[in-house]
C-alpha positions as CSV (number, residue, x, y, z in Angstrom):
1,X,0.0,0.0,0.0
2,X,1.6,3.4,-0.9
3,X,0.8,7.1,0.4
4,X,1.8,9.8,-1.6
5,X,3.2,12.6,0.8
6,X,3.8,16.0,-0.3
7,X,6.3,16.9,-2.4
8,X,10.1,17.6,-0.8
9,X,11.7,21.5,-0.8
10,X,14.8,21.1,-3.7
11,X,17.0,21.7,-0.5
12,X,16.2,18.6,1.1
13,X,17.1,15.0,0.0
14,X,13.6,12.9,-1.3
15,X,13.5,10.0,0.7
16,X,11.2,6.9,0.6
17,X,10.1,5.0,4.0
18,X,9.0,1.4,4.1
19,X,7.2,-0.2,7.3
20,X,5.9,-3.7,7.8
21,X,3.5,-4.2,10.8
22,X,3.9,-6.6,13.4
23,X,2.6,-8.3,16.3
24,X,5.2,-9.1,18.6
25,X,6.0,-6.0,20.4
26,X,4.5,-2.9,20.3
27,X,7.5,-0.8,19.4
28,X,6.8,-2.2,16.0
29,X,3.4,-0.9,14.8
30,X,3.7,0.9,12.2
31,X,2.5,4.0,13.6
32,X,5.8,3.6,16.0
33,X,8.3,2.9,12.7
34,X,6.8,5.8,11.0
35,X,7.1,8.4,13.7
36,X,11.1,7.2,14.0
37,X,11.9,7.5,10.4
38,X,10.1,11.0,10.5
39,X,12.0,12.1,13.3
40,X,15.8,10.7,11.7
41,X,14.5,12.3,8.0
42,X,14.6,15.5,9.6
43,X,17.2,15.0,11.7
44,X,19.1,14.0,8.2
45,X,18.2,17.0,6.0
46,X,16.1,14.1,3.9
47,X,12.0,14.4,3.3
48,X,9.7,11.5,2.7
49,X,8.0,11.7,-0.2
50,X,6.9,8.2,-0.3
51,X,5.5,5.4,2.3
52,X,5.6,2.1,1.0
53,X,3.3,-0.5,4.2
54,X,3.0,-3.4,4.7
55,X,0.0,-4.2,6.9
56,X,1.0,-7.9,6.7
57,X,2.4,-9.9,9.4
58,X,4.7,-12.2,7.9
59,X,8.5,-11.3,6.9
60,X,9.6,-14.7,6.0
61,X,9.3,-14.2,2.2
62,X,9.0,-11.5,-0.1
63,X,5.5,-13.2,-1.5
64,X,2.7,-11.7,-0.1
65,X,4.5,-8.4,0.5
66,X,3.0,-6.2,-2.1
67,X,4.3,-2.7,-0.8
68,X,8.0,-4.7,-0.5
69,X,8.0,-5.3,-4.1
70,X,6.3,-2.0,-5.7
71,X,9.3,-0.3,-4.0
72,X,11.6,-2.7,-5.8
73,X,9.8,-2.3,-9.1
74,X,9.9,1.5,-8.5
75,X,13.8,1.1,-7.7
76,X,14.3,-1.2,-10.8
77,X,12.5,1.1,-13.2
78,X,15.4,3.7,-12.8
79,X,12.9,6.5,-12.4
80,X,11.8,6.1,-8.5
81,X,11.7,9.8,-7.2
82,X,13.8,9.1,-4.0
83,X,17.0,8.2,-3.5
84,X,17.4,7.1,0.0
85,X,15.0,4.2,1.6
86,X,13.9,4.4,5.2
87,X,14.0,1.6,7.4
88,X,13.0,1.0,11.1
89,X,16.0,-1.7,11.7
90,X,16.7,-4.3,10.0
91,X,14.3,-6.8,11.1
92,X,11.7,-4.6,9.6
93,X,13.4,-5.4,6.1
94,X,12.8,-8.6,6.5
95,X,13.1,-11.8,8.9
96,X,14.0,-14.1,5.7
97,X,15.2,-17.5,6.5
98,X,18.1,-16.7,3.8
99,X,19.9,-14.2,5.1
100,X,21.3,-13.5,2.1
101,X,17.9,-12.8,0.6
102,X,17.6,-9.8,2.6
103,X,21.0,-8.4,1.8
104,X,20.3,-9.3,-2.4
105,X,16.9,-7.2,-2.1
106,X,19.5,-4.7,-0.7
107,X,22.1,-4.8,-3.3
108,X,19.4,-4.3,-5.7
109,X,18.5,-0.8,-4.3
110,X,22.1,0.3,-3.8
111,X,23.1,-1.3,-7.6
112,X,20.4,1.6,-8.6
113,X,21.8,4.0,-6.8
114,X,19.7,4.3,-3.8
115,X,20.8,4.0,0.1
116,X,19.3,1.7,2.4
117,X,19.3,3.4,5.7
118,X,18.4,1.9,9.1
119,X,16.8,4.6,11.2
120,X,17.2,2.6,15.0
121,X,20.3,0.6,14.4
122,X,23.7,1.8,16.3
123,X,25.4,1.9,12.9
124,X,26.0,3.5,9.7
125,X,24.7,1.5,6.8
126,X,27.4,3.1,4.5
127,X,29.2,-0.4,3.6
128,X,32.3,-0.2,5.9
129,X,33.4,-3.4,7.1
130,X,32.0,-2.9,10.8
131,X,28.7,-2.3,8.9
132,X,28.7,-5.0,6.6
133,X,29.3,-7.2,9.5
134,X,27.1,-6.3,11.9
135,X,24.6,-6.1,9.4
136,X,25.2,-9.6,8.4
137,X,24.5,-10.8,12.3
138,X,21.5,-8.8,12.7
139,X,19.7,-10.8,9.5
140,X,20.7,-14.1,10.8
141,X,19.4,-13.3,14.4
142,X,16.1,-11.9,12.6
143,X,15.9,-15.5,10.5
144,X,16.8,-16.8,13.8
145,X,14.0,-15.5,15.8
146,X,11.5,-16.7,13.5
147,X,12.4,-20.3,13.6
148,X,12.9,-20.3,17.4
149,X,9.0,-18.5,17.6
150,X,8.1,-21.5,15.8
151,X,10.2,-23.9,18.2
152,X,8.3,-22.5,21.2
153,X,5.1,-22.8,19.6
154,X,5.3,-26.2,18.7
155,X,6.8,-26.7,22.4
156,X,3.6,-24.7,23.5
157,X,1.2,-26.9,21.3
158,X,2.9,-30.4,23.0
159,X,2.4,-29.2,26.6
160,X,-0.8,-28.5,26.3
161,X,-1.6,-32.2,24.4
162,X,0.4,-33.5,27.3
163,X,-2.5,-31.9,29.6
164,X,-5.0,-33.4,27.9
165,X,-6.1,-30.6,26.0
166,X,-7.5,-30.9,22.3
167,X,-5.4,-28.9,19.6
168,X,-7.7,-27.7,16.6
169,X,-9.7,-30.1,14.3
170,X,-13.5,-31.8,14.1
171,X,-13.9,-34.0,17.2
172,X,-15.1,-37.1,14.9
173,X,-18.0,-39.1,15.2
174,X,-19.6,-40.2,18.4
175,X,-17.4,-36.7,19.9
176,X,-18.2,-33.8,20.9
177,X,-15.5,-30.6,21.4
178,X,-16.6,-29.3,25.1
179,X,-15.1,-25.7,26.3
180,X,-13.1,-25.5,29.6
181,X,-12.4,-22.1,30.7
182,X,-8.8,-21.6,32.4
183,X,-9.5,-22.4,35.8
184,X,-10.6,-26.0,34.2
185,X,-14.8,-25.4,34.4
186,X,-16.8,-26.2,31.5
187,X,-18.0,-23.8,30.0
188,X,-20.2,-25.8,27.3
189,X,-20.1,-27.7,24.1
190,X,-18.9,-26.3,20.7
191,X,-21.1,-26.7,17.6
192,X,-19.5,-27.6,14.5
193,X,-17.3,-25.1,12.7
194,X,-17.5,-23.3,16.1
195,X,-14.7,-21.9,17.7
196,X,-13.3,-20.7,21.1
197,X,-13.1,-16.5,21.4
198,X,-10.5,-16.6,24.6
199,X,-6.9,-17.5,24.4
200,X,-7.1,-19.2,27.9
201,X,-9.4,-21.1,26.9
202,X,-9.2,-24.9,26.6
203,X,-10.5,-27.3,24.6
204,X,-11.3,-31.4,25.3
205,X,-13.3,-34.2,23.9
206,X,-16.8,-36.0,25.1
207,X,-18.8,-38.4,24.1
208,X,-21.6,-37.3,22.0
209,X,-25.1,-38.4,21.8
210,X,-26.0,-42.0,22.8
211,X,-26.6,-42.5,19.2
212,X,-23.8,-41.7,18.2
213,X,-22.0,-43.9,20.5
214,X,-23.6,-46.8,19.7
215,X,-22.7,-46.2,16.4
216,X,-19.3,-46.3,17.3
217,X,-19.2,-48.9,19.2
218,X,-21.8,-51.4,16.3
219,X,-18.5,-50.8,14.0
220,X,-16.1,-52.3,16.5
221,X,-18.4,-55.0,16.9
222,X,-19.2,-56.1,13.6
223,X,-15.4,-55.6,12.2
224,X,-13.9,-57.7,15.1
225,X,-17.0,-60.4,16.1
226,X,-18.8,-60.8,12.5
227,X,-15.8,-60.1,10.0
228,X,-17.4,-57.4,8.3
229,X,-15.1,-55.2,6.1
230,X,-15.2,-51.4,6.7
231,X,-16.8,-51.0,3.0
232,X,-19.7,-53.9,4.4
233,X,-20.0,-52.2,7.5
234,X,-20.7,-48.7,5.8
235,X,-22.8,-50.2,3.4
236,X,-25.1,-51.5,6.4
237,X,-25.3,-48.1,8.2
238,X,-26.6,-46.2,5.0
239,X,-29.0,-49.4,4.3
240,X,-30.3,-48.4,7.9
241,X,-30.3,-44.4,6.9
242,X,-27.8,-43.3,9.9
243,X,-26.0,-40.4,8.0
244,X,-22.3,-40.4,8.9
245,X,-20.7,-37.0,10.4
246,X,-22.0,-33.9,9.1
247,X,-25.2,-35.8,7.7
248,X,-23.1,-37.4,4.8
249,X,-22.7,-41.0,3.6
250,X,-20.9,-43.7,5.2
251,X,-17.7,-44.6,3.3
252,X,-15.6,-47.6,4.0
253,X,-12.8,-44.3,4.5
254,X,-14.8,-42.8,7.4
255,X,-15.1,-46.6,8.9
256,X,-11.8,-46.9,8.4
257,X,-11.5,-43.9,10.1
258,X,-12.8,-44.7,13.3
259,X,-11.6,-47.9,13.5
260,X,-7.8,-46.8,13.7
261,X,-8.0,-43.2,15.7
262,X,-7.1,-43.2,19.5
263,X,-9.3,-40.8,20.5
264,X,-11.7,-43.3,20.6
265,X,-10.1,-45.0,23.7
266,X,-9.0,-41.5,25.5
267,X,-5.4,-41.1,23.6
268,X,-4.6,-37.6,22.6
269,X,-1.9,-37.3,19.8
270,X,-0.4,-35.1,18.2
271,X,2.2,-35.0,15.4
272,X,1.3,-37.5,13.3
273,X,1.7,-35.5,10.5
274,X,3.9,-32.8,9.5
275,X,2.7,-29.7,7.0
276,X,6.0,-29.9,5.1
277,X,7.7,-29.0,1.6
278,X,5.8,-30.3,-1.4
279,X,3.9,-32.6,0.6
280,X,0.6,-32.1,2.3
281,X,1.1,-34.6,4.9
282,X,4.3,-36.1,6.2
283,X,3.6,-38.9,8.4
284,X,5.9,-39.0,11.5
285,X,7.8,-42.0,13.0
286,X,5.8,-42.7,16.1
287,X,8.8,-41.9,18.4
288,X,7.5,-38.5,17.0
289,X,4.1,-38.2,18.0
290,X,3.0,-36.5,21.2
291,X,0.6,-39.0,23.2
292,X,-1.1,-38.3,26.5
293,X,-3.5,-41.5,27.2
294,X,-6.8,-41.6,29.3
295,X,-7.1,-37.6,28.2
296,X,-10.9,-38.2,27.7
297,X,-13.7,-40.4,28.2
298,X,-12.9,-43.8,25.9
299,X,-16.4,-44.9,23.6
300,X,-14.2,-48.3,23.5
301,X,-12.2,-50.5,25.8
302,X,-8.4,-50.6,24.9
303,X,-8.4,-54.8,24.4
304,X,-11.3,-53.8,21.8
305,X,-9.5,-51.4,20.0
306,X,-6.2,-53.3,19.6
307,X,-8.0,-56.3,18.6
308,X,-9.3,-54.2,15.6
309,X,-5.9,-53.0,14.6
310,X,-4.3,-56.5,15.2
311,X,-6.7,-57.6,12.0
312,X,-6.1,-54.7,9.7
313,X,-2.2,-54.5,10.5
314,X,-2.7,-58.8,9.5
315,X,-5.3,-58.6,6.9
316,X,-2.4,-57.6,4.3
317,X,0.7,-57.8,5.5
318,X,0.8,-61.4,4.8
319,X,0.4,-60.9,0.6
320,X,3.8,-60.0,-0.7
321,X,4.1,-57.3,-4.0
322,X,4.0,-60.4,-5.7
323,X,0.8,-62.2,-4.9
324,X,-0.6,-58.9,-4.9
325,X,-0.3,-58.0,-8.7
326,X,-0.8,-61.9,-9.5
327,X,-4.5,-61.3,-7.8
328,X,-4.8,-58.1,-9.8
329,X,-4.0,-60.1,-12.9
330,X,-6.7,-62.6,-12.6
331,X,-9.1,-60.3,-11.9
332,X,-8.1,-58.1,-15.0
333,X,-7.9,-61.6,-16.9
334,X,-11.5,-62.0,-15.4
335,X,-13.2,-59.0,-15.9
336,X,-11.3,-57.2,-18.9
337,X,-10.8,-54.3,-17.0
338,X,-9.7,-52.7,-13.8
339,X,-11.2,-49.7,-11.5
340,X,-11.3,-48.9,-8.1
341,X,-14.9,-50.5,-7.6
342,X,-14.5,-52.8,-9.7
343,X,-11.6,-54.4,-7.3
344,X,-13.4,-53.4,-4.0
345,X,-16.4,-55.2,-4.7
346,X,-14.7,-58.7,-5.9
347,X,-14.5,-61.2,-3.1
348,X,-11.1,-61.9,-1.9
349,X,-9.7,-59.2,-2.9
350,X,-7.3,-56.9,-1.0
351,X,-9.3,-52.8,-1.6
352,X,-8.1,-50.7,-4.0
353,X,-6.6,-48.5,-1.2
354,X,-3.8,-51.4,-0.4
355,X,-2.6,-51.3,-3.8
356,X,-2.2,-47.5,-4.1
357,X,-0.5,-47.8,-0.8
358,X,1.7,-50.4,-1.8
359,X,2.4,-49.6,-5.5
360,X,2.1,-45.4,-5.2
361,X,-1.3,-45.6,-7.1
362,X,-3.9,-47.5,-8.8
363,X,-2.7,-46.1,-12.1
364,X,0.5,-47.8,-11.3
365,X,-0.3,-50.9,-10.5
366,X,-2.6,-51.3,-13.5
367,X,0.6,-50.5,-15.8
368,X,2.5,-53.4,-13.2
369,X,-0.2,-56.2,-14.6
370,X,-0.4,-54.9,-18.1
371,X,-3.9,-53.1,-18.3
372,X,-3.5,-49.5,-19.8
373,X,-6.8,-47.6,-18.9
374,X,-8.2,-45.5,-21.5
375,X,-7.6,-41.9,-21.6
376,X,-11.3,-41.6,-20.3
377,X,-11.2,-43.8,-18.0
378,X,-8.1,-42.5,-16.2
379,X,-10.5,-39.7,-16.1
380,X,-12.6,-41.0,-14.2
381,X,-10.1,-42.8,-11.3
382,X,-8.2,-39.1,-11.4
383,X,-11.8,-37.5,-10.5
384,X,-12.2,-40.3,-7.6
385,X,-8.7,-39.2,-6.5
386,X,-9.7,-35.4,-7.2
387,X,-13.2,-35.7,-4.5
388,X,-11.1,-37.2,-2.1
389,X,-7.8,-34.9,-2.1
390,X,-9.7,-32.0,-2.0
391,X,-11.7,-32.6,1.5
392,X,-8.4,-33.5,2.7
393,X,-6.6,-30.6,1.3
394,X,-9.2,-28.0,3.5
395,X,-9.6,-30.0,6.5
396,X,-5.7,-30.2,7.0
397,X,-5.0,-26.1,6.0
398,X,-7.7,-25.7,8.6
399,X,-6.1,-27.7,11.4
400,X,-2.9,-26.4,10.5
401,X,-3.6,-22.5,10.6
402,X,-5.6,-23.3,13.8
403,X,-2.9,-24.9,15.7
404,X,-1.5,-21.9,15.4
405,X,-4.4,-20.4,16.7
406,X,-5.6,-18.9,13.7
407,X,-9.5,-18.7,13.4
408,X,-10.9,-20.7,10.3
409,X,-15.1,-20.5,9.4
410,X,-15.6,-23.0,6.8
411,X,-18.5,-23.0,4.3
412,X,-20.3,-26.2,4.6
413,X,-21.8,-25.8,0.9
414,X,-19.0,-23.9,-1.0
415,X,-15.3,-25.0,0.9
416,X,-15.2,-21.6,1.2
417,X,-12.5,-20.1,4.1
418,X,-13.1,-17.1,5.8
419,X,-9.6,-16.9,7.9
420,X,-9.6,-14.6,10.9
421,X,-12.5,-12.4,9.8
422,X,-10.2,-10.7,7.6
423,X,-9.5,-12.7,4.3
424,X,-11.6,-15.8,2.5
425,X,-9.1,-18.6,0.8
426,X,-10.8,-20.8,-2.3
427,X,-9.1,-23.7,-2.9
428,X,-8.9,-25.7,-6.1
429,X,-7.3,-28.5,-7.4
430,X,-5.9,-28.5,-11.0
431,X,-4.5,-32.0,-12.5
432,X,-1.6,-32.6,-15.0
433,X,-2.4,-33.6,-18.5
434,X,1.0,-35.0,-20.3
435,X,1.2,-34.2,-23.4
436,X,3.0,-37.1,-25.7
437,X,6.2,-34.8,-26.4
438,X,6.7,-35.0,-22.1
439,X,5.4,-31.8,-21.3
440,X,3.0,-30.6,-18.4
441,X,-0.1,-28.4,-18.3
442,X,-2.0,-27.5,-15.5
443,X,-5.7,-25.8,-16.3
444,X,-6.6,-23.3,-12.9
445,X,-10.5,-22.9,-12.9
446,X,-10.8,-20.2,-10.1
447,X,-14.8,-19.6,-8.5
448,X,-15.7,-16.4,-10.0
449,X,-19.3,-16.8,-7.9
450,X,-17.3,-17.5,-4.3
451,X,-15.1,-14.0,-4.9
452,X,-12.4,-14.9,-2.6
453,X,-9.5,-13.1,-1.7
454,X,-7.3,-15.2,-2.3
455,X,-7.4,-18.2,-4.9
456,X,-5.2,-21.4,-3.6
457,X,-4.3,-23.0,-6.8
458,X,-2.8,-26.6,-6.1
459,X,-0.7,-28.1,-9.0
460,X,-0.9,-31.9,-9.1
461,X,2.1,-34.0,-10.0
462,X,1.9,-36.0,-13.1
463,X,0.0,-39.0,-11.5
464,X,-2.5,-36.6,-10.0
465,X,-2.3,-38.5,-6.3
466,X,-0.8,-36.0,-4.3
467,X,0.1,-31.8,-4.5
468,X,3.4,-31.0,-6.8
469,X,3.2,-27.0,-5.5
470,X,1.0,-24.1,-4.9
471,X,-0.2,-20.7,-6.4
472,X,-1.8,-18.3,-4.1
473,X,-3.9,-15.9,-6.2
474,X,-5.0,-12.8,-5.3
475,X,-8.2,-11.5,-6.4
476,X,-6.9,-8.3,-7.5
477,X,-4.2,-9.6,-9.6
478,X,-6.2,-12.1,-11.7
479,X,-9.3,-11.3,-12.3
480,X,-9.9,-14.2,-15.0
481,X,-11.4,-16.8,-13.8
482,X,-9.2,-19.2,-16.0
483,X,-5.6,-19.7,-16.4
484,X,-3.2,-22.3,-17.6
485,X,0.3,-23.0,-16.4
486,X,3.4,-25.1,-17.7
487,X,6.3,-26.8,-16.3
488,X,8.1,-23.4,-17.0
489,X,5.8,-20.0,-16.4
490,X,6.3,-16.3,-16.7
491,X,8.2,-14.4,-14.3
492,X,5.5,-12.3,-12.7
493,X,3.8,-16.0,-12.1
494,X,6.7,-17.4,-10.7
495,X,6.3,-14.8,-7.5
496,X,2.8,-16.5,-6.9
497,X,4.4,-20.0,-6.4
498,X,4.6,-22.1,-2.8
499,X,6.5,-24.8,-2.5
500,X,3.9,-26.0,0.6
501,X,1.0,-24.2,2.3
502,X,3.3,-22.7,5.0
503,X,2.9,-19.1,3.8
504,X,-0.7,-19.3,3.8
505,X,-0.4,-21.0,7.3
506,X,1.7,-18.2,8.5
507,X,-0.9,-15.7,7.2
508,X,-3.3,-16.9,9.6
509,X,-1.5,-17.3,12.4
510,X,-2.5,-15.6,15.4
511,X,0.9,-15.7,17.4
512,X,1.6,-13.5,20.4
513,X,5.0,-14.4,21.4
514,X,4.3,-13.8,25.1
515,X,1.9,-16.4,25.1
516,X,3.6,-19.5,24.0
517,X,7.2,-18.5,25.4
């Protein structure tokens, strides 16, 4: 965001000032910064012609920074009308992980002729060796200080799992999230896509309705006593019109889903996954995860619940890669064909699931038993894998920015985000077509009708089972509601790209540093 200022007497030296809010002391509001650089300007014989804010909170990365990088265009385009920059210190240049990063976007300026000039720091930026130096600790301390905020919040997040506390996320089936206030009282249940308004606050898990538990509790039952596969056992439940969480269909997934989570016998964990680089989820060694057992009320005895994951870690472990294709075989020689239902409703078969597991994906273990699905057809199993990344895809960004105590609404109907009360996120997938000469296109489809702030374009790698990167698209840049990218895009694209979901995490974080130290 820029304020033009009026302009400077010829006497005095035109100077530009740049400020980037922040939340961790108060000393940095931008209000502060620009009351500093004022007072130095004038103390310097300069004028400031020119504010360039940034009301975001993240320094991290130059993405996002839009007043950052219209000063740098201004600076590039040899015809900026200032020629010194104003800085509150150097942490308000930027706290990049790269230290050299901040001192490049530096060099830039000075290699057009313009200073640099830290207003609060005990040194002249005038590229003596003390300078130079001292500079060069001061943007490793600022990277610094970022990653150890993050140390402390994760450290935060694990004490309060090892209390017993819930951290983000739907409470499941058969649960309810219930509100403790800090002194431990309840202070009563909260709804779906409800969230807590205090930071002392605490949340844990109850059982829900006595419906719901028995529900629970049928599935344990008829997996472990009658044999019933998790596909059967859904099957049953929508035969018998009991709509699954959220009034949805059973799916042998949200079976599945109960019948492996601890919450269901009291655990609370944490750190099973990890939001990390190119990959959604990381799955953690279980020496990694966080546990604290007995944290609530179990819906089913302990013996129960490992009996149930004795049988699925058996069911097929005992089938090597080996007799796994060789049953895919005969079933292609069989049928003539292969698809994801197809395999799940033929008896004595392993799912469809336990040979994308085992193989990578479906796709590949057609090509491993000779059946080349038609270009339809693939199609059709990259739309199956489409409706089930995509729930995934918000749930997870959800949990994720509200671990850090951001606040996420999410639209029911639409996926829609609406992140702190202050910015909506759209997300949408976008597959790979190959073409025959071994090039990728991806085809971005953005919601014209939701009007988000910001778009969330997620590339999919060429076998379209997992995220390859991500765009985030601001409304006001791309107004089109189509676009198409390559392997290799434009420059001005480029600046959009993510290598994970971190940035977007970080933009709703709500992070008071006084708090989780």
């Amino acid at each position: 965001m820029q304020h033009a200022e009026p302009k400077n007497p010829a006497s005095l030296i035109p100077a530009a000032a740049y400020v980037r809010m922040s939340t961790e002391h108060q000393q940095y509001s931008t209000d502060n910064q620009r009351d500093k650089i004022l007072v130095y300007a004038k103390q310097r014989g300069m004028e400031v012609i020119q504010t360039f804010a940034d009301e975001g909170k993240s320094g991290l990365r130059i993405d996002g920074r839009d007043a950052l990088k219209a000063l740098l265009r201004a600076v590039e385009s040899g015809q900026a009308p200032f020629k010194v920059i104003l800085v509150y210190d150097v942490s308000r240049w930027g706290r990049f992980q790269d230290a050299d990063e901040s001192a490049y976007y530096e060099y830039v300026c000075r290699r057009a002729g313009i200073q640099v000039t830290y207003c609060a720091e005990q040194f002249e930026n005038d590229g003596s060796p003390v300078a130079t130096i001292v500079k060069g600790v001061k943007r490793a301390m600022a990277g610094e200080y970022s990653r150890e905020l993050s140390t402390k919040v994760f450290a935060g997040q694990c004490r309060l799992i090892e209390m017993g506390y819930r951290q983000g996320g739907a409470a499941g089936y058969g649960l309810r999230r219930v509100l403790l206030d800090q002194s431990g009282k309840e202070k009563g249940a909260l709804s779906r896509g409800e969230h807590k308004s205090l930071q002392t606050d605490r949340v844990i898990l109850r059982p829900g309705p006595s419906s719901e538990v028995q529900v629970v509790q049928n599935i344990y039952t008829w997996f472990i006593e009658e044999g019933m596969a998790e596909k059967n056992i859904a099957e049953r439940f929508n035969a018998m019109s009991i709509p699954a969480e959220g009034g949805g269909t059973w799916t042998r997934g949200l079976v599945h889903g109960v019948l492996t989570n601890e919450k269901y016998i009291g655990n609370n964990l944490f750190n099973r996954t990890s939001f990390k680089l190119k990959k959604l989820h990381v799955v953690n060694a279980p020496e990694m995860w966080i546990r604290k057992e007995g944290a609530f009320e179990a819906l089913i005895n302990k013996e129960t619940f490992y009996t149930a994951q004795g049988i699925i870690r058996g069911r097929y472990r005992r089938f090597t890669d080996d007799e796994l294709l060789e049953r895919l075989r005969s079933l292609y020689l069989r049928k003539g064909f292969l698809s994801g239902l197809v395999i799940n409703e033929s008896e004595g078969m392993p799912p469809a699931s336990a040979y994308s597991s085992r193989f990578g994906s479906l796709i590949r273990a057609y090509t491993l038993v000779g059946f080349q699905p038609l270009r339809d057809y693939r199609y059709l199993e990259i739309n199956k894998v489409l409706r089930r990344l995509h729930p995934e895809i918000v749930a997870e960004t959800t949990r994720v920015i509200e671990s850090v105590h951001g606040q996420v609404n999410r639209d029911a109907r639409t996926d829609l985000l609406s992140i702190n009360g202050e910015f909506t996120v759209s997300m949408v997938l976008a597959r790979c077509e190959s073409t025959p000469a071994g090039r990728h296109t991806w085809r971005v489809r953005m919601d014209a009708g939701l009007d988000p702030d910001i778009t969330v374009a997620i590339r999919l790698k060429p076998s379209n089972d997992e995220p390859l990167d991500f765009y985030l698209l601001p409304r006001l840049d791309f107004a089109s509601c189509r676009l198409r990218l390559a392997d290799h895009n434009r420059f001005e694209l480029e600046g959009y790209r993510f290598d994970s979901l971190d940035y977007l995490v970080r933009m709703g974080a709500q992070i008071h540093l006084r708090k989780v130290a």
